[in-house]
C-alpha positions in Angstrom: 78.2 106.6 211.1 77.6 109.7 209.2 74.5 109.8 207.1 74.6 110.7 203.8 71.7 112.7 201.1 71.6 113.4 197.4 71.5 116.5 196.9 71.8 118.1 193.8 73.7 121.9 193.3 74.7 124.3 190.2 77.3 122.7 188.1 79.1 124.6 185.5 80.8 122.0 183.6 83.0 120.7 182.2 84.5 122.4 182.6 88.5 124.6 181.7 91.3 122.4 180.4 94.8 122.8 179.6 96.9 120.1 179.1 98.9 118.6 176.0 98.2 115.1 174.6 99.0 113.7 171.3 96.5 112.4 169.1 96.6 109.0 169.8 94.6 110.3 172.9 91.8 111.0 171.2 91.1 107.3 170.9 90.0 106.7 174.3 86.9 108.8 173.5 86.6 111.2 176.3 85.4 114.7 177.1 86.4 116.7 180.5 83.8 118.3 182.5 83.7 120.6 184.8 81.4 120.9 188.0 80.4 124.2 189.3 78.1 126.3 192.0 76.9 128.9 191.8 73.8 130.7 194.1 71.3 133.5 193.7 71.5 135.7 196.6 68.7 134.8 200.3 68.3 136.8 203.2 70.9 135.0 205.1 74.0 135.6 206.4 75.1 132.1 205.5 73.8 128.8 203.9 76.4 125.9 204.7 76.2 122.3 203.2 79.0 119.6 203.1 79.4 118.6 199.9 81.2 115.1 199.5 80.8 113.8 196.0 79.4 114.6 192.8 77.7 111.9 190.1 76.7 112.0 186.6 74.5 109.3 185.1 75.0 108.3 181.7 72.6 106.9 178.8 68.8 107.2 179.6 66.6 105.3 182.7 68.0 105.8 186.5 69.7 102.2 187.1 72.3 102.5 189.6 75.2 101.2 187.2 75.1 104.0 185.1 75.8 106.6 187.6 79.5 107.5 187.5 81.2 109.5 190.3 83.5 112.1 189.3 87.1 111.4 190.4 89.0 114.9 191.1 86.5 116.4 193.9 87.0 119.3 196.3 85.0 117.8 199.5 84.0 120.4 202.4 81.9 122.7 203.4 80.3 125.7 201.4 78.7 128.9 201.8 76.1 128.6 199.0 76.0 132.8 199.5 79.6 133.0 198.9 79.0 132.5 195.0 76.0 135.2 194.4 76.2 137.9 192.1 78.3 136.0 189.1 80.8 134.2 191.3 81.0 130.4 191.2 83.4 127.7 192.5 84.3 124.4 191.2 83.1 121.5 192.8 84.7 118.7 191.0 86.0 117.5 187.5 86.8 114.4 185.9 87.5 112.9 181.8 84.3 111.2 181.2 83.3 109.1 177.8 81.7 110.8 175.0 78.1 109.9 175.0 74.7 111.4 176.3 74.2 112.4 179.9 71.0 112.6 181.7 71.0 113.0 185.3 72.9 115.0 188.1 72.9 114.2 191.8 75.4 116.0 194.5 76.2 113.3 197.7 76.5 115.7 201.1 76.9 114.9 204.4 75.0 116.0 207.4 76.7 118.9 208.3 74.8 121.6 206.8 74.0 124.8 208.7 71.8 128.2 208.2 73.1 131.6 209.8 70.4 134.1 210.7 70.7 137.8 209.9 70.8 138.6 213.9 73.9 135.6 214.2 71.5 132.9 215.3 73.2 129.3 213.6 70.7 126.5 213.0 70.2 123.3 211.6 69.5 123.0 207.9 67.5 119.6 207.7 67.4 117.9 204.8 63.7 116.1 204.4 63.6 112.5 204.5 62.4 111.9 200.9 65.5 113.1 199.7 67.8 110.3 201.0 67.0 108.5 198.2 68.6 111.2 196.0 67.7 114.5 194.4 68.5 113.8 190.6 67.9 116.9 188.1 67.9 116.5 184.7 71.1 117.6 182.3 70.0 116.1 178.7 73.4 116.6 177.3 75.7 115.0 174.5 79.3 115.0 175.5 82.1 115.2 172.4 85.6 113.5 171.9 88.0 115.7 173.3 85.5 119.0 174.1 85.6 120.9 177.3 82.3 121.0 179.0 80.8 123.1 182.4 78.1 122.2 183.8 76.6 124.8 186.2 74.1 124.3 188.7 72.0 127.6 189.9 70.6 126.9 193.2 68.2 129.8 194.6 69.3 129.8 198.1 65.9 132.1 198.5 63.6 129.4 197.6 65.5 126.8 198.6 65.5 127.5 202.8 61.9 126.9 203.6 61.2 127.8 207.3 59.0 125.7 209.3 56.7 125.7 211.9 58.6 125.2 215.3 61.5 127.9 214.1 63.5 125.5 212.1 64.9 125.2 208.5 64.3 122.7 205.8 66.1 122.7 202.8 64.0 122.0 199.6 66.2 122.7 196.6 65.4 124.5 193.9 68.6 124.5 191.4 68.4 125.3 187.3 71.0 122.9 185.5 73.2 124.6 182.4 75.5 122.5 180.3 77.7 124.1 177.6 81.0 123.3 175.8 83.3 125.8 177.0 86.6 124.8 174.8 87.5 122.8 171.5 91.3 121.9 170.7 93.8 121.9 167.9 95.0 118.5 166.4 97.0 117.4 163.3 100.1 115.7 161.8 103.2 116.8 161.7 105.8 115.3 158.7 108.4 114.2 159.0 107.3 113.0 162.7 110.8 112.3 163.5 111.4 116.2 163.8 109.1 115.6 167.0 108.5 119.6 167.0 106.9 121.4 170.0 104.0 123.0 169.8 103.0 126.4 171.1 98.9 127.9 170.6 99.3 131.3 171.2 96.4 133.6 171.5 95.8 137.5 170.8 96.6 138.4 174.4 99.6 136.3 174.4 98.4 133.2 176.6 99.9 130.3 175.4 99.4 126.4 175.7 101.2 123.5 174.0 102.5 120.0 173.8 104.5 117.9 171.4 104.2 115.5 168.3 104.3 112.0 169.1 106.2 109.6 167.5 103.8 109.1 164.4 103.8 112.9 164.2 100.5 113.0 165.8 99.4 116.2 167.9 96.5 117.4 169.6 96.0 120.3 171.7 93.0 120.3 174.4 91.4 123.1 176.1 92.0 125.9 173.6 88.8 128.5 174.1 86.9 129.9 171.1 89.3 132.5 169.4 91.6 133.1 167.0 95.3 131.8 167.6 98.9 131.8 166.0 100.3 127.5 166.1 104.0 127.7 166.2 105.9 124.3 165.6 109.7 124.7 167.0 112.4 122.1 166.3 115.4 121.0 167.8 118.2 123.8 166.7 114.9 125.6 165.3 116.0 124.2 162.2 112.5 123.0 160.8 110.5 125.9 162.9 106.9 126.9 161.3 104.1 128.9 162.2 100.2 129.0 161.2 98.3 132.5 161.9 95.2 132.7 162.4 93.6 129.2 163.4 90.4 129.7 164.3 88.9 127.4 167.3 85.4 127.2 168.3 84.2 126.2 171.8 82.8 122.6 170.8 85.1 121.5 168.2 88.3 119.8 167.4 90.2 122.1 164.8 91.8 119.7 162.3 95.1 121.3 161.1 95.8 118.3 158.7 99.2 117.4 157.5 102.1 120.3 158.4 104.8 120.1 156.4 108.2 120.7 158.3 110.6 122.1 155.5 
């Protein structure tokens, strides 16, 4: 049976969204975030792990029933020093409640290997007081509806710690950063039976969108900071209106109010 560590990577969170959901979605009071790695560059021509589940624990102490582990993961192996110099990769995602987050930990397998600059592939042990898990600390508050990322930096450098008898350990050294990355645009449209769609078009033309639910209810999620044009199109284009320049901030809902559908 495969054994299994804690082990805690970079995690840029929350994490992009772009979906359409009316309103009434809101209620569920949820945030997405997004889980990525990143690495600063070692003197390796490799650094692999197996990386088989991420977890976030909510709410403060370290009780196992408050560890939650995201849903939408991309298991398998990395090369840590395939994200250096800026790149990163997501690790996993999921829509977790608003609330405050505390803790981190990354689940791996055993598979985790260290290629030498002359092609030499060793082990990359993971000490045995880290099986109980590597936690690092994310002291975060999580918003209805806000797009977070979570990025963890881990210093491949520091991190590979030779030993005595020419073998590896690997001792992570990793810096957490948690930041909302996108807000949304919500309102009501009147009269809701018009059930308009919705189009959140920005400078460079990108656009995202969704429909009015039955109350007339809209929200748009993962729309990044900027300045957009909200076009409302009707069946026939009959009732059609548009609102220019809506400004969205990264960690915020913009509230649109009532839009009148002459």
């Amino acid at each position: 049976m495969k054994k299994k560590y804690f082990f805690p990577l970079l995690l840029s969170g929350l994490i992009g969204f772009s979906s359409c959901d009316s309103a009434s979605d809101s209620a569920t009071g949820t945030a997405r975030m997004e889980v990525r790695m990143t690495d600063a560059p070692g003197d390796y021509e490799e650094v692999n792990v197996e990386i088989e589940s991420v977890q976030i624990h909510a709410g403060e102490g370290d009780d196992e029933a408050g560890w939650t582990t995201l849903d939408e993961i991309n298991p398998g192996i990395y090369n840590l020093l395939d994200f250096a110099n800026g790149r990163d990769t997501l690790l996993a995602s999921a829509e977790l409640p608003v609330g405050h987050i505390s803790q981190i930990r990354l689940v791996l397998g055993d598979d985790n290997t260290l290629k030498l600059k002359d092609g030499t592939v060793v082990d990359l042990k993971t000490p045995s007081g880290q099986t109980s898990g590597v936690k690092l600390q994310l002291d975060a508050h999580l918003e209805d509806d806000v797009t977070y990322m979570v990025l963890l930096d881990f210093d491949a450098a520091k991190s590979v710690v030779p030993k005595g008898n020419g073998g590896y350990n690997l001792k992570p050294v990793v810096r957490t950063i948690t930041q909302a990355i996108a807000g949304g645009i919500k309102g009501k449209v009147t009269p809701a039976e018009y059930k308009p769609g919705i189009y959140v078009i920005s400078a460079a033309n990108d656009t995202i969108g969704g429909f009015a639910n039955d109350n007339g209810d809209f929200l748009i999620k993962g729309v990044k900071a900027g300045t957009y044009t909200v076009k409302f199109y009707t069946e026939n284009d009959a009732h059609n209106k548009t609102i220019e320049n809506v400004s969205v901030s990264q960690d915020q809902i913009k509230d649109l109010g009532t839009v009148e559908l002459e």
